[in-house]
C-alpha positions as CSV (number, residue, x, y, z in Angstrom):
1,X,-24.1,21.7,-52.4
2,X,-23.1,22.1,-48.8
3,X,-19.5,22.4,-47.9
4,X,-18.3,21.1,-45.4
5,X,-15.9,23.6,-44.3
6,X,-19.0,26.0,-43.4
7,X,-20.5,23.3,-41.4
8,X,-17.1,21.9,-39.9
9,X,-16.5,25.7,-38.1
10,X,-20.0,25.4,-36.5
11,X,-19.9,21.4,-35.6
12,X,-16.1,21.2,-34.5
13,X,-16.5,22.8,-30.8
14,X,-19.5,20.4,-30.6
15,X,-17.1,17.8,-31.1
16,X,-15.1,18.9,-28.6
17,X,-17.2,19.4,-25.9
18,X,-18.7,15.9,-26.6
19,X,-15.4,14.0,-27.0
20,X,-14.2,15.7,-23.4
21,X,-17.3,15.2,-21.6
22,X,-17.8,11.6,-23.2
23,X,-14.0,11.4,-21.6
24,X,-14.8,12.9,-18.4
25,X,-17.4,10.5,-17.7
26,X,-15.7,7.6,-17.9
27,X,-13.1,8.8,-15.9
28,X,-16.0,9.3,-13.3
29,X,-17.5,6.1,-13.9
30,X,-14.3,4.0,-13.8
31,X,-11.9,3.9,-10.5
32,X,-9.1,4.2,-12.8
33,X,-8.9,6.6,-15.9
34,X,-7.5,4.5,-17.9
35,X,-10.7,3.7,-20.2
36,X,-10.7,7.6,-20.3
37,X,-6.7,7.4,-21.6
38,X,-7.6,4.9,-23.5
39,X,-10.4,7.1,-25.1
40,X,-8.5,10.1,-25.6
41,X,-5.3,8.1,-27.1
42,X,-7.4,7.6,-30.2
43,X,-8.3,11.4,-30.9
44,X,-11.2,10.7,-30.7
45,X,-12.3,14.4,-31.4
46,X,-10.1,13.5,-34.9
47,X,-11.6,10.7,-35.8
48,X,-15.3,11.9,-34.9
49,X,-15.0,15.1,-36.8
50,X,-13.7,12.8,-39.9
51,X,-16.9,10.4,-39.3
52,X,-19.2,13.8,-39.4
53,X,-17.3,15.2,-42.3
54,X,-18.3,11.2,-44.3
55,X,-21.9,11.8,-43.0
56,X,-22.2,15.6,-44.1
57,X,-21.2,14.3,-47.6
58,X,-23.6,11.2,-48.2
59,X,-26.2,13.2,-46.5
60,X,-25.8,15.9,-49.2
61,X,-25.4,13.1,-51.5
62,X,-28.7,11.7,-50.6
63,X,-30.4,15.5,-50.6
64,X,-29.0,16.3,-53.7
65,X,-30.9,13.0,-55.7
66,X,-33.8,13.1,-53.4
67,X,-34.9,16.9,-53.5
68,X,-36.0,18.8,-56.9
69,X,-34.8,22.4,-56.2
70,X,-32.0,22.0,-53.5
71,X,-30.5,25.3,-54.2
72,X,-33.4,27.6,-53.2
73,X,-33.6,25.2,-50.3
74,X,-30.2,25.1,-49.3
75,X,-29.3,27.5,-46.7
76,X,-32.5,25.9,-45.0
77,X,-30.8,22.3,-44.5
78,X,-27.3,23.6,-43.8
79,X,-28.9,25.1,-40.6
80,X,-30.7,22.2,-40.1
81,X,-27.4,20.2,-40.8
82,X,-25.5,22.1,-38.2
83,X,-28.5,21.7,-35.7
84,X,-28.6,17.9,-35.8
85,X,-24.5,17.8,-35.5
86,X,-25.1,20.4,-32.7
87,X,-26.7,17.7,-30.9
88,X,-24.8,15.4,-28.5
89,X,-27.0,12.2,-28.6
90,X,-26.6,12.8,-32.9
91,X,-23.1,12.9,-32.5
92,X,-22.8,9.8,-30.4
93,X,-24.5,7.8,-33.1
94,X,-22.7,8.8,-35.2
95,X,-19.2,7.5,-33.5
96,X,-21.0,4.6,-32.5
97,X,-20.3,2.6,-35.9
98,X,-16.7,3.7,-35.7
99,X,-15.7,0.6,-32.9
100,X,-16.3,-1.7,-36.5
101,X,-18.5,-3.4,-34.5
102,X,-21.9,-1.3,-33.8
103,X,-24.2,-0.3,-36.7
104,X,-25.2,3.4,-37.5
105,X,-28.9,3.9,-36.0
106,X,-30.2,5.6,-39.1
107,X,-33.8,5.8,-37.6
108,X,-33.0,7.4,-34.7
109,X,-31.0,10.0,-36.4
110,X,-33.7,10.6,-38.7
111,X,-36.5,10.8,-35.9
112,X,-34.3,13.5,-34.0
113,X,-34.0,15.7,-37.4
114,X,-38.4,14.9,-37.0
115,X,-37.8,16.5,-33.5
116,X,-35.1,18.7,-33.1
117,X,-35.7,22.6,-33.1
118,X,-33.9,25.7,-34.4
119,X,-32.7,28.7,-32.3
120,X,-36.1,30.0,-32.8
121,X,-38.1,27.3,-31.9
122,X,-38.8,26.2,-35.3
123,X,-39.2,22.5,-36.6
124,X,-36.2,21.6,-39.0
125,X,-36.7,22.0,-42.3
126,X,-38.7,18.6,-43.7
127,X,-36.3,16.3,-45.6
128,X,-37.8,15.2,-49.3
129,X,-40.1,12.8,-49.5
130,X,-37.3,10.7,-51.7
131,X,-34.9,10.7,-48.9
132,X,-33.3,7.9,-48.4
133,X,-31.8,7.4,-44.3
134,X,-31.3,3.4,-44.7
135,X,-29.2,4.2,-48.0
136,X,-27.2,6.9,-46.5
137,X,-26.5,4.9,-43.9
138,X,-25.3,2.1,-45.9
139,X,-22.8,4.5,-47.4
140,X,-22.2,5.8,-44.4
141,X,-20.9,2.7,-43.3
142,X,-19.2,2.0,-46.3
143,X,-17.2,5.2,-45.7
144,X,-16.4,4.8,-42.4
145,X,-14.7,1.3,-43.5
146,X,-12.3,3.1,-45.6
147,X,-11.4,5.3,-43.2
148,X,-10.2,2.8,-40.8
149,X,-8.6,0.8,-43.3
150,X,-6.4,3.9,-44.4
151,X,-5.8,4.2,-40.7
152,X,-2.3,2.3,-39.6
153,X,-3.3,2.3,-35.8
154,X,-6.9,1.2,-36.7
155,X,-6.4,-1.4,-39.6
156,X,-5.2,-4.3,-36.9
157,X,-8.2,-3.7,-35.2
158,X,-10.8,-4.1,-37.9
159,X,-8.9,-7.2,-39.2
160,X,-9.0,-8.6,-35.7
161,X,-12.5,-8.1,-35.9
162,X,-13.4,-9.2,-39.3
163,X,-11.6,-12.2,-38.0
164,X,-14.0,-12.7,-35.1
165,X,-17.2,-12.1,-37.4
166,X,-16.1,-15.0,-39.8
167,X,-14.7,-17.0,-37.4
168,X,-18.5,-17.3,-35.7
169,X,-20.1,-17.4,-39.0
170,X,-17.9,-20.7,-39.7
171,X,-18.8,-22.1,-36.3
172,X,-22.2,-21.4,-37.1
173,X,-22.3,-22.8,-40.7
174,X,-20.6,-26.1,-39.0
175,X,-23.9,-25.8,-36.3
176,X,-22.9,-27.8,-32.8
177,X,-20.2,-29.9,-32.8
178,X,-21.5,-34.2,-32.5
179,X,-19.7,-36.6,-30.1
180,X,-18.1,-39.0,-31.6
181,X,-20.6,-42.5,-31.5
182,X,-18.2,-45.4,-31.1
183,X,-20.7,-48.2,-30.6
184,X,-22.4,-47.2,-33.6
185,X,-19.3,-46.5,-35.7
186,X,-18.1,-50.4,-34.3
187,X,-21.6,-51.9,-35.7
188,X,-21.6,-50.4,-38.9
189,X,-17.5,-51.4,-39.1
190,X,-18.9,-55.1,-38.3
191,X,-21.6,-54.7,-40.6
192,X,-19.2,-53.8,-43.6
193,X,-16.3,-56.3,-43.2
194,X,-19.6,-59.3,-42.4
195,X,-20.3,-58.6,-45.8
């Protein structure tokens, strides 16, 4: 099984070094800094390293039904593990899914494990054939839902968005709204009291 204490100590200054330069770029980008306060009034290096920790453990999930001896295998994909987290574009999928909004890009996650390399310019180690990336992601997902929902600061703002995703699914179910047809609702009116 891998823990996720020994991965955290490797993936947590990757974390950091992604949060602040994700932060020091949109200062740059934006006159003000407030998107950039905004950012980093959300620890955002908290919440990120919480979202890694979900994946770490439906990832192991997934490699512990999907691959036959996982123990002899195992110190093999816990470098691998902390590899991919090492990686910045890894890490901003993964805190992509965590506006409520954006879905987690399983594929691409699973093409840079195809093409990342160890310190020694080695492949990672190839995943089981079983593997499952569009499941884990699912659960993934599923995870990071809880998570927000235990979050005080963050629960108002997955309701208000939950809100938003019904509200167009009604308007959508309704389809486009019909004017209202007063000459033909005034002939069928005569037609029914002529009778």
């Amino acid at each position: 099984m891998i823990e996720w204490a020994v991965i955290a100590t490797a993936v947590a200054p990757h974390v950091k070094k992604y949060v602040s330069e994700k932060a020091g770029k949109l200062a740059k980008d934006y006159a003000e800094t407030k998107a950039a306060e905004i950012y980093k009034s959300f620890k955002p290096d908290e919440r990120l390293l919480k979202a890694t920790e979900s994946f770490v453990t439906r990832f192991n999930k997934e490699l512990d039904s999907a691959a036959d001896l996982p123990t002899l295998t195992l110190p093999d994909y816990k470098q691998a593990l902390k590899t991919l987290l090492a990686d910045p574009e890894v890490l901003e999928a993964l805190e992509k899914p965590l506006d409520g909004e954006s879905e987690f890009d399983w594929d691409f996650v699973s093409r840079r494990w195809r093409s990342l390399r160890t310190k020694q310019g080695e492949p990672l180690i190839a995943l089981p054939e079983d593997f499952d990336w569009p499941r884990l992601a699912k659960r993934y997902r599923e995870s990071l839902e809880k998570q927000t929902l235990a979050d005080p600061a963050l629960r108002e703002v997955w309701k208000a968005l939950k809100l938003r995703k019904i509200e167009e699914n009604t308007a959508r179910m309704a389809g486009p709204a019909r004017p209202f047809d007063l000459d033909r609702y005034a002939e069928s009116v005569r037609e029914e009291i002529g009778r």
